[in-house]
OpenMM code with the backbone's topology and positions (N, CA, C; nanometers):
from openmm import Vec3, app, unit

residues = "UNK UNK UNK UNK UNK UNK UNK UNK UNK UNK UNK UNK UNK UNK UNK UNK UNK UNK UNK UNK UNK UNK UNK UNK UNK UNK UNK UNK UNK UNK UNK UNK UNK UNK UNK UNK UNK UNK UNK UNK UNK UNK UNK UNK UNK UNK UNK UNK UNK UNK UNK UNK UNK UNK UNK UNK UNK UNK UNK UNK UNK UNK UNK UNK UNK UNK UNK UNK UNK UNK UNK UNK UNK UNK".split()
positions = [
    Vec3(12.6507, 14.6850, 33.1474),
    Vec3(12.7634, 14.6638, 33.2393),
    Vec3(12.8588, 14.5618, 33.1778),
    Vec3(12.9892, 14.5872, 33.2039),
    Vec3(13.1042, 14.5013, 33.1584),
    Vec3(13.1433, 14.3372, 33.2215),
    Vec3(13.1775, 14.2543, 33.1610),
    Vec3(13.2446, 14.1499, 33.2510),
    Vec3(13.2985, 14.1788, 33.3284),
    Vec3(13.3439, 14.1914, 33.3950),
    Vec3(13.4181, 14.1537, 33.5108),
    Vec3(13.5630, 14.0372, 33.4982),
    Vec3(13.6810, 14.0902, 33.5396),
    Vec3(13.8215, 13.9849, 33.4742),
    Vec3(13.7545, 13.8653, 33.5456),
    Vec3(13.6952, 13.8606, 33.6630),
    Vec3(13.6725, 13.7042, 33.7622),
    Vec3(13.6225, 13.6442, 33.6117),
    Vec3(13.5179, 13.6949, 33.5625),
    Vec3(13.3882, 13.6329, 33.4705),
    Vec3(13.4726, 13.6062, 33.3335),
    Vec3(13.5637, 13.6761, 33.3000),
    Vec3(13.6064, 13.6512, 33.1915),
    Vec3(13.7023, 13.5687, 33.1215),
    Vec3(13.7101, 13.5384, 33.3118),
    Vec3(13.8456, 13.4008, 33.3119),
    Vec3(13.8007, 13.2641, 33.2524),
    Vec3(13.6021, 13.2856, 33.3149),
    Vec3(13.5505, 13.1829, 33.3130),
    Vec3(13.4889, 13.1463, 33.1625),
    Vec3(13.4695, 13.2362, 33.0978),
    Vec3(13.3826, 13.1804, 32.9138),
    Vec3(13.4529, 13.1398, 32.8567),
    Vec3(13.4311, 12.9380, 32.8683),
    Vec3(13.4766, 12.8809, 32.7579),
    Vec3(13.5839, 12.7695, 32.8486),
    Vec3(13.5437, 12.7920, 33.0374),
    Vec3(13.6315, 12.7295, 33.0894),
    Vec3(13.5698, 12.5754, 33.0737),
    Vec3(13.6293, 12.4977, 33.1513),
    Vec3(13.6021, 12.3232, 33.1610),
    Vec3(13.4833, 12.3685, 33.3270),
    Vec3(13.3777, 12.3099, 33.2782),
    Vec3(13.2964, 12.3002, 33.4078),
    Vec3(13.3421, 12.2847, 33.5186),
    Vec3(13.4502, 12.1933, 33.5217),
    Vec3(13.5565, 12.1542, 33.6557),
    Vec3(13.5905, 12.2635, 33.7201),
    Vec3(13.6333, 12.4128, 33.6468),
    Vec3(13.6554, 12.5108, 33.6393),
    Vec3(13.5560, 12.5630, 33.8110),
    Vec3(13.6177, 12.6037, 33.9490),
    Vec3(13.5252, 12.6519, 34.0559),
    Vec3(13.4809, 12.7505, 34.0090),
    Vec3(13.3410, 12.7846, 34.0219),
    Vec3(13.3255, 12.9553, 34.0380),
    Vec3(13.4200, 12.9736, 34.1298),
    Vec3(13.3962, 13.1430, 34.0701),
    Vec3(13.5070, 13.2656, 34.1425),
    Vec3(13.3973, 13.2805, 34.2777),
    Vec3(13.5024, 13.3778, 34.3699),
    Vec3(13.4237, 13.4162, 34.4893),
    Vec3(13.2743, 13.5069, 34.4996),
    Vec3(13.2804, 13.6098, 34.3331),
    Vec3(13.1631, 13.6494, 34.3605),
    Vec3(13.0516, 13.6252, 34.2461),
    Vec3(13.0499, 13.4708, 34.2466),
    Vec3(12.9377, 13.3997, 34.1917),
    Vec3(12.8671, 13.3304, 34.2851),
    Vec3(12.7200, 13.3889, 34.2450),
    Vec3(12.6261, 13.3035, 34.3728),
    Vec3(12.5052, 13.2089, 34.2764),
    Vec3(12.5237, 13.0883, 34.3248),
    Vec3(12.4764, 12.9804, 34.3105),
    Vec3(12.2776, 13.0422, 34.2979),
    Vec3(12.2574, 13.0511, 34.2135),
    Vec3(12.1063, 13.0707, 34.1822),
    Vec3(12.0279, 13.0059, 34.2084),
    Vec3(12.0179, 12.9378, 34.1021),
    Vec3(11.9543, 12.7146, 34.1320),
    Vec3(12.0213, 12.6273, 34.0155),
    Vec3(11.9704, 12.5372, 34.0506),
    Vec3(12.0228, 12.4221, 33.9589),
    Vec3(11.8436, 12.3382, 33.9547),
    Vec3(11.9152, 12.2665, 33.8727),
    Vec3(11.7800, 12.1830, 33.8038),
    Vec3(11.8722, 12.0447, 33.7734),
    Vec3(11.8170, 11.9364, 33.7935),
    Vec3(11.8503, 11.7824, 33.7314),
    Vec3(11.8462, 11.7816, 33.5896),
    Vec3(11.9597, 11.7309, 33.5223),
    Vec3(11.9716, 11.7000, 33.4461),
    Vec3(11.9219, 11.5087, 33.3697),
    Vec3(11.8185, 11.4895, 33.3187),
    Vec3(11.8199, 11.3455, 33.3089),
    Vec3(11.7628, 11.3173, 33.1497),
    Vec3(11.8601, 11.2930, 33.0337),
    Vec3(11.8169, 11.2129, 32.8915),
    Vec3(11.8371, 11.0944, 32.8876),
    Vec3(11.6963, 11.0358, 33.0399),
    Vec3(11.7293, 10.9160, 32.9484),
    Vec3(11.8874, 10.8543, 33.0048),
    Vec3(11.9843, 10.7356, 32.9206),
    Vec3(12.0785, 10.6966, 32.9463),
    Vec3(12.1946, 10.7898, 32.8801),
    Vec3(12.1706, 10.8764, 32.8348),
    Vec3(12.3016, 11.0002, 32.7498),
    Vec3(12.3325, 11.0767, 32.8939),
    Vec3(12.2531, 11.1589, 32.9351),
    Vec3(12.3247, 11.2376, 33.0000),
    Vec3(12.2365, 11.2474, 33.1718),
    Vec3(12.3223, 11.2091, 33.2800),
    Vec3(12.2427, 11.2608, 33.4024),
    Vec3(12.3307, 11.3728, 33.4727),
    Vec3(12.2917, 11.4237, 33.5596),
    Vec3(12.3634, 11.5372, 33.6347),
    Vec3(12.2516, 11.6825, 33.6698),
    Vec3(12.3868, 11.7817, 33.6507),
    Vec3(12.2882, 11.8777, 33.6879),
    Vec3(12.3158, 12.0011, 33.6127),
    Vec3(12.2353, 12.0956, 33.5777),
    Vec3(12.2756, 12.2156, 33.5430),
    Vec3(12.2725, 12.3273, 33.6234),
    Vec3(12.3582, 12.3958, 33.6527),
    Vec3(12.3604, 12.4917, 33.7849),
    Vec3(12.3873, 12.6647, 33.7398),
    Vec3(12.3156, 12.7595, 33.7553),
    Vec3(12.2510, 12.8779, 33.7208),
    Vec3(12.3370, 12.9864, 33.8012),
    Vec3(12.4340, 13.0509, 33.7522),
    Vec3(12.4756, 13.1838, 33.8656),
    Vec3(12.4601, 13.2974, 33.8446),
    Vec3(12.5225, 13.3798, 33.8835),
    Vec3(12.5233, 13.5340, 33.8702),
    Vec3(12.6210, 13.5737, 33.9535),
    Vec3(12.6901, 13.6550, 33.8970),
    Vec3(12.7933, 13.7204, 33.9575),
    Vec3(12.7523, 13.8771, 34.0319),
    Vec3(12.8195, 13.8456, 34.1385),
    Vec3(12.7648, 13.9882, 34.2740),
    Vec3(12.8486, 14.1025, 34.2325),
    Vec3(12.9674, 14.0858, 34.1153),
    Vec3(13.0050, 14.2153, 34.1048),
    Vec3(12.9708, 14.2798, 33.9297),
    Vec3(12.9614, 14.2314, 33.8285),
    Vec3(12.9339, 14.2628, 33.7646),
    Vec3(12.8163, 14.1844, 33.6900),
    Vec3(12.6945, 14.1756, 33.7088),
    Vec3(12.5642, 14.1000, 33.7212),
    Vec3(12.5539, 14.0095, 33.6286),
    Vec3(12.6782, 13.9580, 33.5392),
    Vec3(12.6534, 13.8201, 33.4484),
    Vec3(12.6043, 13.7160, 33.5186),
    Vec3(12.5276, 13.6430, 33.3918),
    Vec3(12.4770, 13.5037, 33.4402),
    Vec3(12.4683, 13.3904, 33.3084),
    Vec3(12.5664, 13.3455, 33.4499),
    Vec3(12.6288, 13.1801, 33.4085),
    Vec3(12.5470, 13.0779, 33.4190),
    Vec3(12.5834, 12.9635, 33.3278),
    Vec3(12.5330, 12.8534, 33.3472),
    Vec3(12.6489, 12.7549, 33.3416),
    Vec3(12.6404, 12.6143, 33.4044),
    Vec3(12.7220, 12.4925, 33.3859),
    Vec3(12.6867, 12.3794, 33.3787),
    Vec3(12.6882, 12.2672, 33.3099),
    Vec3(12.6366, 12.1393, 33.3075),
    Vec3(12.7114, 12.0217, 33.3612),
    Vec3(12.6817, 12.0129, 33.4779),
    Vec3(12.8074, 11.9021, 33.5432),
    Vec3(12.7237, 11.7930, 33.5442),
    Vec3(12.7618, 11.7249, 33.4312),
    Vec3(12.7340, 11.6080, 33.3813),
    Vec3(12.8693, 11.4625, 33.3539),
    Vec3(12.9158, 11.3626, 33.4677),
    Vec3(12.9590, 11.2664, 33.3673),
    Vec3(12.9803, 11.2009, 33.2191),
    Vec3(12.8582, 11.2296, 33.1405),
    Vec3(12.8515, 11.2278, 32.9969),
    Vec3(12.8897, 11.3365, 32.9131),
    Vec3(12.9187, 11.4300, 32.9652),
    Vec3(12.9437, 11.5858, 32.9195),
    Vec3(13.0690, 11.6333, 32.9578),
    Vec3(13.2240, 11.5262, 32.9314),
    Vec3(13.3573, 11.5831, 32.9916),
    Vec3(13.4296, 11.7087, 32.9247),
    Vec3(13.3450, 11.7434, 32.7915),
    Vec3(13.3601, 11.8825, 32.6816),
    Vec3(13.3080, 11.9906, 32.7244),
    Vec3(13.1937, 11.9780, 32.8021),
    Vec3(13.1064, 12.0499, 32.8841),
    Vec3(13.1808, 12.2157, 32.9658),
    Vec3(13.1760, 12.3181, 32.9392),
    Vec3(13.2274, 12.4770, 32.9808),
    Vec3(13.1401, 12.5317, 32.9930),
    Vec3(13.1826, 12.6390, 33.0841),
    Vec3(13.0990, 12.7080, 33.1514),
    Vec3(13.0669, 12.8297, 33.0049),
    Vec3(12.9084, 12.8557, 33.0221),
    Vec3(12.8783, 12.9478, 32.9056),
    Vec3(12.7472, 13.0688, 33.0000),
    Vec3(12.7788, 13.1710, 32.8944),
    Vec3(12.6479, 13.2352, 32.9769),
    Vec3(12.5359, 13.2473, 32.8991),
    Vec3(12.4607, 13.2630, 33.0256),
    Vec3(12.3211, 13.2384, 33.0695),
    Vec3(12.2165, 13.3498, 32.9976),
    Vec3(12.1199, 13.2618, 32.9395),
    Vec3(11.9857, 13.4120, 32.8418),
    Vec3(11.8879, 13.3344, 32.9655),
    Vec3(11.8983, 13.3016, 33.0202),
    Vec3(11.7549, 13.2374, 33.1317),
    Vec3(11.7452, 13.2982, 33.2039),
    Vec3(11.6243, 13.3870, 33.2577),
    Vec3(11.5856, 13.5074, 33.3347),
    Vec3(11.6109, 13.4633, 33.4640),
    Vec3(11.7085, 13.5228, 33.5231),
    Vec3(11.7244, 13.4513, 33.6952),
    Vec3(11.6855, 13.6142, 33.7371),
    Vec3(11.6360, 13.5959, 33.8483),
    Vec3(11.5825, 13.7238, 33.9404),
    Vec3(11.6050, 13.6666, 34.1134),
] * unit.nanometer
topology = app.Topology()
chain = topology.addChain("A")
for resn in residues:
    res = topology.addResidue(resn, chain)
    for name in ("N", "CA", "C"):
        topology.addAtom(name, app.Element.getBySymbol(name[0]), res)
């Protein structure tokens, strides 16, 4: 299956970047190295064309874009 234009807006955006409307929030997990980096990393999938995203919204990480996801979400 193809990207989707919502999804394709997003590879390579600034984390700041909202998901689109049909990305659903999977899970997230804490992010913590220590004093380098705290925050979170947050897991999606899109409801119309089934990519899956990841994002690291981290303070220490202002380079940080949204990239996709090889982590088996079900």
């Amino acid at each position: 299956m193809s990207m989707c234009s919502d999804c394709r807006e997003l590879e390579n955006a600034p984390v700041s970047t909202s998901p689109h409307a049909n990305l659903l929030l999977h899970s997230e997990a804490d992010i913590n190295f220590g004093a380098t980096a705290t925050g979170v990393a947050q897991y999606y999938v899109c409801n119309a064309c089934g990519m899956k995203w990841e994002r690291d919204v981290a303070r220490s990480e202002p380079e940080a874009v949204w990239k996709p996801s090889d982590k088996p979400l079900h």
